[in-house]
N, C-alpha and C positions, 0 to 999 in steps of 0.2 A: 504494500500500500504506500501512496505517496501523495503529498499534497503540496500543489509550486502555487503560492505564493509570487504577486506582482500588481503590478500596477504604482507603486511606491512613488512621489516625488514632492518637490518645492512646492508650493500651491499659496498665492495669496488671499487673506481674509476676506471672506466671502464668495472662494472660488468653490468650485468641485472635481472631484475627482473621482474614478473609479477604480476599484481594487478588482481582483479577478483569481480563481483558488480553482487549478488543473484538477482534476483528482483521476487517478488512478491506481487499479488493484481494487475497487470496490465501485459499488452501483448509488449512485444519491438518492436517488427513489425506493431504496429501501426502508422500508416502514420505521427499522429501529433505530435512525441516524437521527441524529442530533447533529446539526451544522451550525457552530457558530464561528463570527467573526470576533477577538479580542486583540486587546491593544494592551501595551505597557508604556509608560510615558518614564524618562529619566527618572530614579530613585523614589517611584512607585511600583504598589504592586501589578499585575497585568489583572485585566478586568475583561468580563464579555460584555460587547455594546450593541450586538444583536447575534438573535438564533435564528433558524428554520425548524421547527419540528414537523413528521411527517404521519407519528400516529397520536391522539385516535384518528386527528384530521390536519390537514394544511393549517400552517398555526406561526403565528409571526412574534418575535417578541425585542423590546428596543430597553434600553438605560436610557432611565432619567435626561443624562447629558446630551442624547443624539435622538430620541426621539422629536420625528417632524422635521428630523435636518438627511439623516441617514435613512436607506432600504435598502436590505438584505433579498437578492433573490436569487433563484435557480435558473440553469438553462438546463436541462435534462440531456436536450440533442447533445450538449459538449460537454457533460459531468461536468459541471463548474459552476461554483457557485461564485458571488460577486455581490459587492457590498457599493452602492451610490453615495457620496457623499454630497454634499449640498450646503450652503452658507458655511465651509470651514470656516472654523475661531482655532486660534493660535494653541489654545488648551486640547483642541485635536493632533498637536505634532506628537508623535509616538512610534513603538516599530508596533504595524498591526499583522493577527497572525492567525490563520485558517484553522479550525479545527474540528473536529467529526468525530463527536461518539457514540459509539455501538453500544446502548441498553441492553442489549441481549447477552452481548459477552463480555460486559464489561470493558469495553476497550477502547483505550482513546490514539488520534492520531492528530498530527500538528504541524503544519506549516512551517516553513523556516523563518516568515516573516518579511517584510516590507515597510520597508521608512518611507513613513509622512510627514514631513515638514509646513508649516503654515505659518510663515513669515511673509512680511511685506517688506 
């Protein structure tokens, strides 16, 4: 299994940008996946700022801080999932990082991560 991580760059406040998470060695549409996207900012802890879950139903979920700014979604055709970001604020710079866990077996997998910078 493997998950790449990109889309990363400089972005000034109030731009957007889109992240984007290859996945391979597993299927996104499988019912026991948990897809989120998290971030860690400098000498913070790393935090999720949104998920996709897939069972019982299609199910979206955001942090306080990117709700209404941020959207997490799937493409199925290209296992990949991707995160929209929208009115970045400077408090969005961070390395952000794909991750997918398997409910059923317990198992989690992760991204390598991709820096966002939000500087003007």
């Amino acid at each position: 299994v493997q998950l790449v991580d990109s889309g990363g760059a400089v972005v000034q406040p109030g731009g957007s940008l889109r992240l984007s998470c290859v996945a391979s060695g597993l299927t996104l549409t499988f019912s026991g996946y948990k897809m989120s996207w998290y971030r860690q900012a400098p000498g913070k802890e790393r935090e999720a700022v949104a998920t996709i879950t897939n069972f019982p139903s299609h199910r979206t979920d955001y942090s306080t801080s990117v709700a209404g700014r941020f959207t997490i979604f799937r493409d199925d055709g290209k296992n990949t999932i991707y995160l929209q970001m929208n009115n970045m604020e400077p408090e969005d710079t961070a390395v952000y990082y794909c991750h997918v866990f398997d409910v059923h077996k317990i198992r989690e997998y992760w991204g390598q991560g991709t820096q966002v910078t939000v500087s003007s």
